[in-house]
Each structure stands twice: as C-alpha cells, then as structure tokens.
C-alpha positions as CSV (number, residue, x, y, z in Angstrom):
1,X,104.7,115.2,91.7
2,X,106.4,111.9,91.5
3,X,108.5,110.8,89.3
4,X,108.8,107.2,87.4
5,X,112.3,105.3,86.3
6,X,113.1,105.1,83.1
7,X,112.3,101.6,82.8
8,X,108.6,102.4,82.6
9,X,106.3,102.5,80.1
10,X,102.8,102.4,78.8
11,X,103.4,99.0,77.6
12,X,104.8,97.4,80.9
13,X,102.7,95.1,83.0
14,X,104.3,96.9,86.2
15,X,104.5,100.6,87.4
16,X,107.5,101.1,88.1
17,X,109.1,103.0,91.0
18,X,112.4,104.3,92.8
19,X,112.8,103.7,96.0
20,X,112.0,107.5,96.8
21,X,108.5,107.1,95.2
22,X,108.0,104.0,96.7
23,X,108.5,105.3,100.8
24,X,106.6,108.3,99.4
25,X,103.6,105.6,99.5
26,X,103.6,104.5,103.4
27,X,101.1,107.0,104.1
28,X,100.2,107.9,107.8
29,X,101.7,103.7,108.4
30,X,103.5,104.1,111.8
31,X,106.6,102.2,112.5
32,X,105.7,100.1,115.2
33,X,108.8,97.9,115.3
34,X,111.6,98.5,117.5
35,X,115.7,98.4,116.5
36,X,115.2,95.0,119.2
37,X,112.3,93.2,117.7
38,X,113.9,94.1,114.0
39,X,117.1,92.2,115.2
40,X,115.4,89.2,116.2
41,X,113.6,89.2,113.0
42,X,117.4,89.7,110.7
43,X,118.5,87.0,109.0
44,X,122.2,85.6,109.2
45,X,123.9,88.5,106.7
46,X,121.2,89.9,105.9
47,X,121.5,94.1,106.5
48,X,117.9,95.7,106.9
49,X,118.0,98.7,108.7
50,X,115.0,100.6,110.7
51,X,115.0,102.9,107.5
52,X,114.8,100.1,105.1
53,X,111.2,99.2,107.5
54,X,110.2,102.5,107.0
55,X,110.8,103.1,103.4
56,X,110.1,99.4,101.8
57,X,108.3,97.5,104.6
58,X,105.6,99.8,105.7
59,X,104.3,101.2,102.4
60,X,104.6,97.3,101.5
61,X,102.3,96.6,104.4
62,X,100.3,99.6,103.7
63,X,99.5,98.6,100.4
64,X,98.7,94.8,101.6
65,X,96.2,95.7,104.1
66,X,94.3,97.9,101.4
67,X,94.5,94.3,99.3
68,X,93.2,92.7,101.9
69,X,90.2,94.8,103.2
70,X,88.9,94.6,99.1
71,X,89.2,91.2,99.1
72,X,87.4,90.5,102.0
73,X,84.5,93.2,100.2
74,X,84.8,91.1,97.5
75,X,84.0,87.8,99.1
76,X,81.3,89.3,101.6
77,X,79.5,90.8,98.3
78,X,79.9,87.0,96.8
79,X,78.4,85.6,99.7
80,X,75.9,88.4,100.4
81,X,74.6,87.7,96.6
82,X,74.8,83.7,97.1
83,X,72.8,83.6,100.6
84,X,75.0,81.0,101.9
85,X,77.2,82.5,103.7
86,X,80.5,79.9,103.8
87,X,83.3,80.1,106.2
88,X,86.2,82.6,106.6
89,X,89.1,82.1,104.3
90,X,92.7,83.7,104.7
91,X,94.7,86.3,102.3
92,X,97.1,84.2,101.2
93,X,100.5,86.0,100.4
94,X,103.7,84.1,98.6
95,X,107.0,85.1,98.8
96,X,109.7,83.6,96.4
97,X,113.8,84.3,95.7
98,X,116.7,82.6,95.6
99,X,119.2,81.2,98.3
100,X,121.1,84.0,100.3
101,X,118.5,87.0,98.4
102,X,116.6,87.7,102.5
103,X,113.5,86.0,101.6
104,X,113.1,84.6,104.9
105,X,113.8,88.2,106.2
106,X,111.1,89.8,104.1
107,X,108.8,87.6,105.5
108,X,109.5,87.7,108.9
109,X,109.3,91.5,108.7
110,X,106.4,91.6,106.7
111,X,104.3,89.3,109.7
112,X,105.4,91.2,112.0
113,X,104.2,94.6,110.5
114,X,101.2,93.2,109.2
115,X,99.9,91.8,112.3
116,X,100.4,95.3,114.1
117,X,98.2,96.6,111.0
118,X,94.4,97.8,111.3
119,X,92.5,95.6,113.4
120,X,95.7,93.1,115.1
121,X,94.7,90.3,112.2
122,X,96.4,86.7,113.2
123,X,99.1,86.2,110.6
124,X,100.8,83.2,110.1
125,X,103.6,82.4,108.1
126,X,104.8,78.7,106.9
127,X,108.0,78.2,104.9
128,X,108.2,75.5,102.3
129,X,111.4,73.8,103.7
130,X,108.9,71.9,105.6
131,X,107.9,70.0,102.6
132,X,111.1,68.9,101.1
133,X,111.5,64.9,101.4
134,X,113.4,63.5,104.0
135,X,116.7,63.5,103.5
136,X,116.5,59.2,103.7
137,X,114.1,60.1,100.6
138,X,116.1,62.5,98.9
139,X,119.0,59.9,98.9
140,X,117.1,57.0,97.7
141,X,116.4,59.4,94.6
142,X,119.5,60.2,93.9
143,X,118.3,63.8,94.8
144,X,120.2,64.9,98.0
145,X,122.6,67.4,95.7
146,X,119.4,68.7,94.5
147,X,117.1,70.1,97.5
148,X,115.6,73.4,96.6
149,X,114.7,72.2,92.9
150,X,111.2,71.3,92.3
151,X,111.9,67.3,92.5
152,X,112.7,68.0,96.3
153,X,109.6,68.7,97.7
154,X,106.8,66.3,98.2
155,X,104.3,69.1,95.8
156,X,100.9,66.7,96.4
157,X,101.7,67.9,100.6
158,X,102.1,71.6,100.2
159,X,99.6,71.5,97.2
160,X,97.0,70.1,99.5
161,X,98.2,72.4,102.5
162,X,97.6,75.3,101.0
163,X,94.2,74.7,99.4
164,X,92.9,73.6,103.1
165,X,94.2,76.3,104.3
166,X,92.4,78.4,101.5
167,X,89.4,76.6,101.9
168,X,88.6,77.9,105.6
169,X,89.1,74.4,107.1
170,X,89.7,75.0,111.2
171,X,93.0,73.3,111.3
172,X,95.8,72.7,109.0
173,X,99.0,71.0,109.9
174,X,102.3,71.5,108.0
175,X,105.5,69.3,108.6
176,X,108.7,71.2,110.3
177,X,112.2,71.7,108.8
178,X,115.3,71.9,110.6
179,X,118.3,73.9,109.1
180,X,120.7,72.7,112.0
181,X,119.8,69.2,111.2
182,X,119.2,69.7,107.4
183,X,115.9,67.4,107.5
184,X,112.7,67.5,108.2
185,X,112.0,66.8,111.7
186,X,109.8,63.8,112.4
187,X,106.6,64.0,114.8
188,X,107.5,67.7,115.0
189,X,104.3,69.8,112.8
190,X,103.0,73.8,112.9
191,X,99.8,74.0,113.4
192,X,98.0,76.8,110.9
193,X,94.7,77.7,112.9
194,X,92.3,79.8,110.6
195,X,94.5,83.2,110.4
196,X,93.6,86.2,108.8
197,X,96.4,86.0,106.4
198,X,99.0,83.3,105.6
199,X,102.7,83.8,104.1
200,X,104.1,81.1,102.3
201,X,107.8,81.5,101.4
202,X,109.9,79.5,99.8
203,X,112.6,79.6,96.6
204,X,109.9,77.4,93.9
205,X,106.4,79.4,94.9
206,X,105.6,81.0,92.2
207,X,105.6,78.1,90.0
208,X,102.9,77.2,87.9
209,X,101.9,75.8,84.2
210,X,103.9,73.3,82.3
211,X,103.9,69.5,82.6
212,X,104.4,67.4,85.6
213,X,105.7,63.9,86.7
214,X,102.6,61.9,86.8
215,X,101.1,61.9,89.9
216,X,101.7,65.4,90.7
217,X,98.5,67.1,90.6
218,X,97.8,69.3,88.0
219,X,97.4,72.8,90.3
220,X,100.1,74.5,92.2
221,X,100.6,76.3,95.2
222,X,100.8,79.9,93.2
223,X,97.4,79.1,92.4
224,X,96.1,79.5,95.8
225,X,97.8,82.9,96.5
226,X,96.0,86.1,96.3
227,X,99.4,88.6,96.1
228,X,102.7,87.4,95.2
229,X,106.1,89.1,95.8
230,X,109.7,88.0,94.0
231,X,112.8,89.2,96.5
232,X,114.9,89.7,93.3
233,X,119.2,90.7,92.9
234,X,121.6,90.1,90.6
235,X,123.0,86.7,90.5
236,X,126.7,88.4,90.8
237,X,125.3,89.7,94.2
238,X,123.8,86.7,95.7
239,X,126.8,84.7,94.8
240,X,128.7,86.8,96.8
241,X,126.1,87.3,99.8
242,X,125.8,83.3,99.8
243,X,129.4,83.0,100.3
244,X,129.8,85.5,103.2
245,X,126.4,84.1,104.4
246,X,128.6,80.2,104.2
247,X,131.4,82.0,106.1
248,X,129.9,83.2,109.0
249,X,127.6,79.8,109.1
250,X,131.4,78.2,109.3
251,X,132.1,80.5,112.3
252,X,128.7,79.7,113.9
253,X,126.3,77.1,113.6
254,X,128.3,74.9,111.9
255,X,130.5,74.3,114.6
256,X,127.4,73.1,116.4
257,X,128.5,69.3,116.9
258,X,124.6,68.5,115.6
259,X,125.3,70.8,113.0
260,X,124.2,68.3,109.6
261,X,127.7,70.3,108.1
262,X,130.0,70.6,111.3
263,X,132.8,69.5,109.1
264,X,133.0,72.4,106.8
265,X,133.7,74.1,110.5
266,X,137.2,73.0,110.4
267,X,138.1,74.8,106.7
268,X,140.0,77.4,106.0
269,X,139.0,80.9,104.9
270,X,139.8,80.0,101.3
271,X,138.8,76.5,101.8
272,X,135.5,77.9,102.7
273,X,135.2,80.3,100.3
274,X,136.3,77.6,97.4
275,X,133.3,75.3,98.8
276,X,130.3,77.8,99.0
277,X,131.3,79.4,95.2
278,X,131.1,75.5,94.3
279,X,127.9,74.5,96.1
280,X,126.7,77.9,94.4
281,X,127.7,77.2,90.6
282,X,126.6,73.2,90.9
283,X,123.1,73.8,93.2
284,X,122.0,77.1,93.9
285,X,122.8,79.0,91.0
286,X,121.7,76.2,89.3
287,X,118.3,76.5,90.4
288,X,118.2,80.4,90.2
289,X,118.5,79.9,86.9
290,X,116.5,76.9,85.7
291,X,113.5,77.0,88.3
292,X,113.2,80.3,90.2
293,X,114.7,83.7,88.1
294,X,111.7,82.1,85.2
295,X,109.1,83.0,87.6
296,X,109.8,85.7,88.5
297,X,107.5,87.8,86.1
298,X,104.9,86.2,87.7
299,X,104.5,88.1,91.6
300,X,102.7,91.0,91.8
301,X,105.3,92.4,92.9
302,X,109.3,92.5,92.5
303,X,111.7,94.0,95.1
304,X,115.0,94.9,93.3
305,X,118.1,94.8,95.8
306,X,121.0,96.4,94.8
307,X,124.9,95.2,95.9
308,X,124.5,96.7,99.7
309,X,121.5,94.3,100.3
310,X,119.1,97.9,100.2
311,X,115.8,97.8,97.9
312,X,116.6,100.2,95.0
313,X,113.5,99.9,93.0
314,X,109.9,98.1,93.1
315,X,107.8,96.9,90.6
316,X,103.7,96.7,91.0
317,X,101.7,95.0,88.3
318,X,99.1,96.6,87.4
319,X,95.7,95.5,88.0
C-alpha cells in the first residue's frame, strides 16, 4: 500500500507523490543508460545520479510511453471513424523552469530513455534558445538585458514551428543557438524530420492566455503540446545553483577567447560571485518570477527538487 504526502487532497488537480511512491511506479522499465552516456548527457552543475534515472527518469518515461501509445489509439480511432486517413503526427512533450533549475538535463535524459523505449521511436528534442532574436535585434530594442523574457524570442517563429511540426509536415527547420557565442548562429538550422515524439524545452513554454503585442498571433506554443512538465525549486536554491553554475562557467568556458563573456574570466571569486547574485536579482530571478513560476500550475506534471539538486516529490494532474 502506498502512501500519499500530506499535501494531497480530494480537492487538488494533482496526485501527489513522494519520491518513494513515485520509483515505486517504473514498473518492469530497465535502465538502459550507462554511468558514461549519463555523463555526457549532465549539465554544467547539475548532480543526477544513476539512482536519480532509476527512481525519477524511468517511471517518468514509463508513464510517457503509456501517454503516447493512447494517443496514437486515439488518433487511429479518429481517423478510422473519418475514412481519411491523414498523416503521422508527433507527441509533442514541453518542458519548462527557470535558469540554473537542470531543465536542459531533464530533457536530455528524458530523449535518451525514451528513445530506448518500446519499439526505438525517433525522438527529437529542440530548445527554444534558437528562437530568441539576434543579439543585433535584441540591442536595437533595448532588450539585450532581457533575453529569456517573453519579448526575446521571435514567438510568430516557434509558434509556426511547432504547429508544422504538429501538423505531420515532412520537414521542419528550426534556427540554432550558441551559448559560447550568446547568439543565434546564422545559416546554422536543425532539421526536425517527422519523429515520433518532439521535446521542446525552454524557460517561457508553458505560456498561454492573456494579451499580446499586436502582431503576435493569438496561439502559443503550450497549445501544441500533448504533456507538459515544470522542473520546479525554490528560488533560494536556484539562486545559489546559478551562482556556482556562474563560477565554474568563469573557470571554464568563459575563458574561451570566443567566449561572448571571456571577461568575467578574469574576476575574482567574490567578484564573481557579486556579478552572478546581480545578473540573478536584475534578469533571472526577474523572470522566475514575472513570466515562468505563473505557469507553472499549468504542466501535467511538476518535479519538485530539493537543496541537493535530488527530486523530492512529483505532482501528476489528474486526468
């Protein structure tokens, strides 16, 4: 017999579980992801262990391939009682957090397990850096201290992305960002080629509702996404993963002469430290807090990390 946290109730959109009842639900799921491949797949700080796979990421993947084989049930029914059978259209899964939370991470696992799954389905995964303006754009709008905020990203682009890719189309093309460069890089583009299932992750994905800048379509990307999944913390914690994230950047990349911020290579420890908890509080926390934390209600599911980067409870809406 399992048992629930306190935290749910009868009158909760979510079940809620611990982390025990949640690795309880991986099933028969083998771990077929070596200590190697998870390494490659790690983000800069970010600590995921083969027993975080185990317990989070394969009951996770478990319970995503169950999705998926209904929905494709679903749509075969649809076209079976329609007679025009139309083409194949991916699962489309989002994935949404703030800076320095291991969204990137998530995803990265999550592709890699999923494709192992039942049947070796393609799965592709696209993150939204790739539609942020140029920086030569950003600048010209007085927006360059704002990247990541909703204003950033050219919304039309990723809007009309993902609805070709929802629609079946053969071939969908989406731009390609470059953290060493901070920009998009021009001429460069990822090619998505009719997958099984596409992951889109980015901080702003879960958006949706509320009025836009004219121009902006009406319809966001959320709209097009069949499961959604909020990497959630406290903001105490990602402050402080963002600045030992900035640190080790400082002793790494960034002394990368092409680095776009090769200069912050030369600070101090506490120089360091003093800029990240500022870019934090005047940017990223910022945007925690007025665009991304709002949404958060909105995924189908929430993974709650506690101060050790570990997930120490999940939240499932319920159907």
């Amino acid at each position: 017999m399992t048992t629930r946290s306190p935290e749910d109730n009868t009158f909760s959109p979510y079940t809620v579980l611990t982390r025990a009842d949640w690795a309880g639900l991986r099933g028969a799921t083998p771990l077929l992801l070596s200590s190697d491949e998870l390494e490659d797949l790690r983000g800069l700080n970010e600590q995921v262990s083969l027993a975080e796979v185990e317990e989070i990421y394969l009951p996770l993947a478990r319970l995503l391939h169950l999705y998926v084989a209904a929905t494709v049930n679903l749509h075969q029914a649809r076209q079976l009682f329609l007679g025009n059978p139309a083409a194949k259209v991916p699962y489309v899964i989002g994935i949404a957090g703030s800076v320095a939370v291991g969204k990137s991470t998530t995803a990265r696992i999550l592709q890699a397990l999923l494709r192992r799954g039942p049947g070796n389905p393609k799965v592709d995964l696209v993150t939204t850096d790739g539609f942020l303006y140029p920086n030569h754009i950003l600048e010209q709008r007085g927006l360059l201290r704002r990247k990541g905020f909703p204003e950033s990203y050219d919304r039309r682009r990723l809007v009309r992305f993902v609805a070709d890719v929802k629609s079946g189309r053969a071939e969908v093309a989406a731009p390609v960002y470059s953290h060493l460069a901070y920009d998009i890089l021009s001429g460069e583009l990822q090619t998505v080629t009719q997958p099984e299932i596409v992951i889109i992750e980015g901080l702003n994905v879960l958006q949706g509702g509320g009025r836009l800048p004219k121009g902006i379509p009406g319809v966001f990307v959320s709209d097009f996404f069949d499961f959604s999944i909020y990497v959630d913390a406290t903001e105490d914690n990602l402050r402080q993963w963002y600045v030992e994230r900035f640190l080790r950047l400082r002793a790494t990349a960034f002394r990368d002469r092409a680095s776009y911020f090769h200069s912050y290579a030369a600070l101090s420890i506490a120089e360091a430290t003093d800029t990240a908890r500022e870019i934090w509080e005047e940017i990223n926390g910022l945007n925690l807090r007025e665009n991304i934390l709002p949404t958060r209600e909105r995924a189908h599911l929430i993974l709650e990390k506690g101060e050790n980067h570990l997930v120490q409870q999940v939240r499932l809406r319920k159907l």
